[in-house]
Backbone bond lengths (Angstrom), bond angles and torsions (degrees), N, CA, C in turn:
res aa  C-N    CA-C-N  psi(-1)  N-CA   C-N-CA  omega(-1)  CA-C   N-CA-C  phi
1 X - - - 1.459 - - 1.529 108.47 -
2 X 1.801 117.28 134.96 1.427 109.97 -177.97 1.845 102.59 -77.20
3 X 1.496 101.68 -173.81 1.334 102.31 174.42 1.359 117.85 -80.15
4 X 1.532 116.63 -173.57 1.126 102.28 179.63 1.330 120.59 -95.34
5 X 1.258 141.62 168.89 1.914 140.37 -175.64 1.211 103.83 -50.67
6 X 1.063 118.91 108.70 1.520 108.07 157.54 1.844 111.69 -81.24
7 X 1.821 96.02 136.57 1.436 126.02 -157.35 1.586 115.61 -125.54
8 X 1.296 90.67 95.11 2.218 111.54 -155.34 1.196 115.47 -97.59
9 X 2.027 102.87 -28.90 1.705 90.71 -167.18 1.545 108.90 -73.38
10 X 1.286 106.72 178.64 1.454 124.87 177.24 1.994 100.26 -45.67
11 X 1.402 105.13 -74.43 1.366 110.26 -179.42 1.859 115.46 -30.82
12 X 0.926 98.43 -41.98 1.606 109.46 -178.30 1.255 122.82 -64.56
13 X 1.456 101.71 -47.94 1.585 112.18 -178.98 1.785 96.16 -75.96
14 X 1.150 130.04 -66.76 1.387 113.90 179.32 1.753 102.60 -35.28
15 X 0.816 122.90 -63.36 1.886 127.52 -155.28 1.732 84.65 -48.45
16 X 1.855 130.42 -49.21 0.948 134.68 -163.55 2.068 99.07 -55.08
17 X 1.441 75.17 -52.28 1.898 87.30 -157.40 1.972 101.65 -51.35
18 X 1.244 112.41 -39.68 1.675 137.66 -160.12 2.056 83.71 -57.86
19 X 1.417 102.83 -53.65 1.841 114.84 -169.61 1.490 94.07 -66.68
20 X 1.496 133.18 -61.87 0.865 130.38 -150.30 2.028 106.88 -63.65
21 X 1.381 100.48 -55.70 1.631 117.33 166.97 1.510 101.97 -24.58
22 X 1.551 114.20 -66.21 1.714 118.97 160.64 1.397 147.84 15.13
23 X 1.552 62.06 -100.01 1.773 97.63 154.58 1.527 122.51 -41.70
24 X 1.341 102.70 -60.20 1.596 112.60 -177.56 1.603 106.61 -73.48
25 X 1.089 126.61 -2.11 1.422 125.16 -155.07 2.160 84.96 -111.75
26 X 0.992 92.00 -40.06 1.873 96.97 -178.93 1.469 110.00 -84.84
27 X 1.535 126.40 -9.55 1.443 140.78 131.93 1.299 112.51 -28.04
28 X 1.274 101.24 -92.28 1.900 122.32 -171.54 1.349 108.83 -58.09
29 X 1.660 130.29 -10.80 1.124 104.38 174.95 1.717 102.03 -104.72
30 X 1.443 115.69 -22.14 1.501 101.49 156.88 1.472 133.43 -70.26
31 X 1.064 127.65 -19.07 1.182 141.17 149.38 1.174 111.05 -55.35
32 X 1.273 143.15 -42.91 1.784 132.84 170.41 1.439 104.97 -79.60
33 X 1.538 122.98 -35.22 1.596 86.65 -173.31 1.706 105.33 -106.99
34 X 1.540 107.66 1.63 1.269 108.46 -171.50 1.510 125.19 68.16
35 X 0.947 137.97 -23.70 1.458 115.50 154.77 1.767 91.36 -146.81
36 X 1.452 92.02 123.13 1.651 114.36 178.92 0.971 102.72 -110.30
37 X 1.780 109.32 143.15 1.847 104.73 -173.42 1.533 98.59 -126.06
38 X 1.266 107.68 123.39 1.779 122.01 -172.34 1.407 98.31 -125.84
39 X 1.672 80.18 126.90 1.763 118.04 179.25 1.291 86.55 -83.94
40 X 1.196 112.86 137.22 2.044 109.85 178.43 1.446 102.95 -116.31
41 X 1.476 134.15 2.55 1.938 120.65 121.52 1.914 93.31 -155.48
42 X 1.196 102.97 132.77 0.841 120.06 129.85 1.735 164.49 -64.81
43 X 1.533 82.80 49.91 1.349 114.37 169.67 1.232 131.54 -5.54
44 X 1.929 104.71 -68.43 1.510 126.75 176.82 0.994 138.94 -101.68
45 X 1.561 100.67 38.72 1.285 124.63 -164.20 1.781 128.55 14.29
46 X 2.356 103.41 46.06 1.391 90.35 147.44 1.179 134.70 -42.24
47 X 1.194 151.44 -61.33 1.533 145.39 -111.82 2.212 71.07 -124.28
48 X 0.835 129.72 21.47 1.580 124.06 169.02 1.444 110.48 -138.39
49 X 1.677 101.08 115.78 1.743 120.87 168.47 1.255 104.94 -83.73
50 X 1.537 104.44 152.54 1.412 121.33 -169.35 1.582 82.41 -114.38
51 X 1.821 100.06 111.53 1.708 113.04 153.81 1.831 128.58 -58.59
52 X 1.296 112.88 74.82 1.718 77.45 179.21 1.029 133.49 -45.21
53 X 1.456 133.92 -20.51 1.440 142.29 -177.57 1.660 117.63 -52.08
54 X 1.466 84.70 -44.77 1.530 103.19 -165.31 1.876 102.91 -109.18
55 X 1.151 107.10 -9.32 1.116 96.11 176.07 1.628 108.06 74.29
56 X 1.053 142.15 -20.02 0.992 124.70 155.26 1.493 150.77 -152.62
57 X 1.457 154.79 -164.98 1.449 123.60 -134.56 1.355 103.08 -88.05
58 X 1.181 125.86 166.59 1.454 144.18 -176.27 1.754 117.29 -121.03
59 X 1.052 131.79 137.50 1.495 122.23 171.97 1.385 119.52 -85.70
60 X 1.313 115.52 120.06 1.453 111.42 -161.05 1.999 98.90 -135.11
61 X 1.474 86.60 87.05 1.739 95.31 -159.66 1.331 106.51 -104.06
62 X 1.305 161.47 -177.36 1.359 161.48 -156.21 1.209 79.31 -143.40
63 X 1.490 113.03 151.57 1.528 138.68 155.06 1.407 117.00 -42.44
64 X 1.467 119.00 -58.66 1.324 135.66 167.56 1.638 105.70 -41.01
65 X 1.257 144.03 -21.29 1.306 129.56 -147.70 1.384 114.00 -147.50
66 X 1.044 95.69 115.26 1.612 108.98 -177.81 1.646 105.13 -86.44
67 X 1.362 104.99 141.67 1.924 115.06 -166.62 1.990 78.46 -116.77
68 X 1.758 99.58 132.37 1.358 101.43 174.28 1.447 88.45 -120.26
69 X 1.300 97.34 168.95 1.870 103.64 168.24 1.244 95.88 -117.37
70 X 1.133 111.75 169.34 1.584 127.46 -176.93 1.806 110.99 -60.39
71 X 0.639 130.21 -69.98 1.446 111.82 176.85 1.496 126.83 -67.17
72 X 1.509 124.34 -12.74 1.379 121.02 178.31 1.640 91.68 -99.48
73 X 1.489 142.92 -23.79 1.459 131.10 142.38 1.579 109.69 -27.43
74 X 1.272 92.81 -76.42 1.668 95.08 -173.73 1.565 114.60 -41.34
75 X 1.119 129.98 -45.17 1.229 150.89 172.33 1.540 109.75 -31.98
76 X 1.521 90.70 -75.06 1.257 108.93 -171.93 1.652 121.89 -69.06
77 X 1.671 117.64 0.09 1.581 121.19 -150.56 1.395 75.11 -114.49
78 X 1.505 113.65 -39.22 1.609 95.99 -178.40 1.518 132.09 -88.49
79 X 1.519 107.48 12.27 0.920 112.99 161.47 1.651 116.83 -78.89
80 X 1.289 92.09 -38.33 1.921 101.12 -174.08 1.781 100.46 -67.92
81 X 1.373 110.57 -32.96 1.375 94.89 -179.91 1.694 117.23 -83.21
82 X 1.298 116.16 -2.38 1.500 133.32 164.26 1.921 99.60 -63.80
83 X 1.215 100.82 -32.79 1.609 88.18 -171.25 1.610 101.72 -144.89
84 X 1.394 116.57 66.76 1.179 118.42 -173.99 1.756 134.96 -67.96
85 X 1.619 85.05 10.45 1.957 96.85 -167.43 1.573 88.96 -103.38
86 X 1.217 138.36 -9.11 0.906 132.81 164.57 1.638 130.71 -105.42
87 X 1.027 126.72 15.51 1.457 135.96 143.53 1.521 133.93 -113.80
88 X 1.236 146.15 139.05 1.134 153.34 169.47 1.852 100.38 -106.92
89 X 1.558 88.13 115.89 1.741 96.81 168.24 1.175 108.52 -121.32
90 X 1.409 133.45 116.50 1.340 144.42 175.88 1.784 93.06 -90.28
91 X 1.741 88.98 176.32 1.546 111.35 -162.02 0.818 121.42 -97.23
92 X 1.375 131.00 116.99 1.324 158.95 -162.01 1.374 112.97 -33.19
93 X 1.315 106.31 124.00 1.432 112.62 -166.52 2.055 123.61 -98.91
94 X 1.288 122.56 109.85 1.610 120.22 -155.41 1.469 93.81 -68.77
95 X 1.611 127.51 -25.26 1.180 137.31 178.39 1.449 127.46 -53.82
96 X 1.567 105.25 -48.84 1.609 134.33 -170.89 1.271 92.63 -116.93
97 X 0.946 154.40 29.12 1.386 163.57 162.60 1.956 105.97 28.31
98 X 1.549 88.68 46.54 2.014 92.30 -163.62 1.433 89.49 -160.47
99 X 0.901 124.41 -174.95 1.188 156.83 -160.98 1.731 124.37 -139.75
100 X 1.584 131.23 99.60 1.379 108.24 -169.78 1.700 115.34 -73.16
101 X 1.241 92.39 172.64 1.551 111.32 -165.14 1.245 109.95 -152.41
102 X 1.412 109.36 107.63 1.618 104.64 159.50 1.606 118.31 -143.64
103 X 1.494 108.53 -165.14 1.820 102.09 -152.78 1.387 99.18 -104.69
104 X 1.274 122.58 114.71 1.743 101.94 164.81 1.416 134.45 -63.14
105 X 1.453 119.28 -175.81 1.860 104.23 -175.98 1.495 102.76 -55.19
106 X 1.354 129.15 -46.32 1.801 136.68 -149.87 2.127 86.69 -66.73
107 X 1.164 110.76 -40.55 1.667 119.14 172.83 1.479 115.68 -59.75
108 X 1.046 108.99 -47.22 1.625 123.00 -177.66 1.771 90.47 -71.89
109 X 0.924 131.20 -48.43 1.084 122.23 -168.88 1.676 109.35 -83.34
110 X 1.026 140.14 -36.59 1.156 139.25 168.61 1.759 110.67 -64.66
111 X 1.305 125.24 -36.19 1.794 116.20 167.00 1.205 96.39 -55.34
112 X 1.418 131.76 -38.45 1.632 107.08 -160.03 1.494 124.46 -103.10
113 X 1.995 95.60 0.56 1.535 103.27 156.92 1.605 118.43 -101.96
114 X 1.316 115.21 18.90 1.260 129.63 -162.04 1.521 103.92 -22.71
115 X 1.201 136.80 -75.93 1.133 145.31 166.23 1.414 142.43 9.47
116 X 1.966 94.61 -36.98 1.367 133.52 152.26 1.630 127.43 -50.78
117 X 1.168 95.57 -33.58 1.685 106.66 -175.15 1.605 136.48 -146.42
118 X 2.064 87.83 12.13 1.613 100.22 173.58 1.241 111.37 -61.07
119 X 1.174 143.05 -36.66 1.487 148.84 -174.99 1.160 111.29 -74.21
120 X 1.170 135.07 -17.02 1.906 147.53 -177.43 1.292 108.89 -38.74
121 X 1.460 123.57 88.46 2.064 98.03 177.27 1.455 131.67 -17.08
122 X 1.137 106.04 138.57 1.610 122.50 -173.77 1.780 100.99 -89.20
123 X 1.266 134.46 131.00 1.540 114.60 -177.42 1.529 94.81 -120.62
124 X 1.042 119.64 166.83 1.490 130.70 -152.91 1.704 112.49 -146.99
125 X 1.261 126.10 176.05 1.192 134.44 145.67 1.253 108.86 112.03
126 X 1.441 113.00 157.51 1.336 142.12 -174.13 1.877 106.36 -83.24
127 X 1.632 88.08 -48.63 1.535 84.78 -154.69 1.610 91.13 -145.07
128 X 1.765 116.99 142.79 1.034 114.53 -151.76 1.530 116.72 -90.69
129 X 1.944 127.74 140.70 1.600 93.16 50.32 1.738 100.01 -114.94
130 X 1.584 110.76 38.90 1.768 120.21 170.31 1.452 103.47 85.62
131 X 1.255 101.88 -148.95 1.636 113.02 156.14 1.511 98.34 -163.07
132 X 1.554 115.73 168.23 1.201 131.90 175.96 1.858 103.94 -130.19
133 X 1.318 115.39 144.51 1.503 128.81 142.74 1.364 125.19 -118.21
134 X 1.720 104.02 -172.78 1.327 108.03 179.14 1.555 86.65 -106.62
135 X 1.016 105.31 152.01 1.983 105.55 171.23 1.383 93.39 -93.74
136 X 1.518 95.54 167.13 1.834 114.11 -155.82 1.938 97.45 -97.98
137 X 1.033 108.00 129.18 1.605 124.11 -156.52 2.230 82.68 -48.16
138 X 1.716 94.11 150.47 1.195 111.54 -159.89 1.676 110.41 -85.52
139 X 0.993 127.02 127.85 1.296 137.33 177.37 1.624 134.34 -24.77
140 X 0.879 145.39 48.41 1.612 125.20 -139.69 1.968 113.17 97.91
141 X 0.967 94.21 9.81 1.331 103.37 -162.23 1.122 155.45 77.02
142 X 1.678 138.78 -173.29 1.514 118.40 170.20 1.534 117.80 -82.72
């Protein structure tokens, strides 16, 4: 298998930085409630009520539960498998229509050195061998 694209322009590295922000953002909210349960797509539109009023669906998501779509899932699974000592993913639940998720200590400890690994290539793609960037240095900081 070749490597993956390497992805330089400006546009790219933002698109990188936008995933990476993500990432850290699905951190801090497992880290506050401690075990977050992510549907990685919502296909059949559980976590969406159908308004009759309006005629059409509504997002009707629990606090606890993060709704992924299929490519920012993907996104996001390969980030966890980039650093697999720091997540615990248990088995998918037909109940919670998700799967729990939470951070171990080596996780807990990496959100709060974040700094260490905001720059880490972002890897990407549909179809292999993907592509990876660097995300574009962070706004205001880490």
């Amino acid at each position: 298998m070749s490597a993956p694209r390497e992805l330089t322009d400006d546009n790219a590295r933002e698109m990188a930085r936008h995933i990476r922000n993500h990432d850290w953002q699905i951190m801090e909210k497992t880290n506050l409630l401690g075990t977050l349960w992510c549907c990685w797509w919502d296909k059949n539109r559980h976590f969406q009520k159908y308004d009759s009023t309006t005629g059409r669906y509504v997002e009707s998501i629990p606090d606890d539960v993060q709704v992924f779509g299929l490519i920012d899932a993907m996104e996001f699974l390969e980030w966890t498998k980039q650093h697999p000592d720091w997540w615990t993913i248990g088995e998918w639940s037909d109940e919670r229509y998700a799967a729990p998720v939470s951070l171990t200590d080596a996780g807990r400890a990496a959100l709060a050195n974040r700094a260490a690994y905001d720059m880490e290539p972002v890897m990407g793609g549909l179809v292999e061998p993907g592509w990876r960037a660097i995300p574009a240095e962070p706004k205001g900081g880490v």
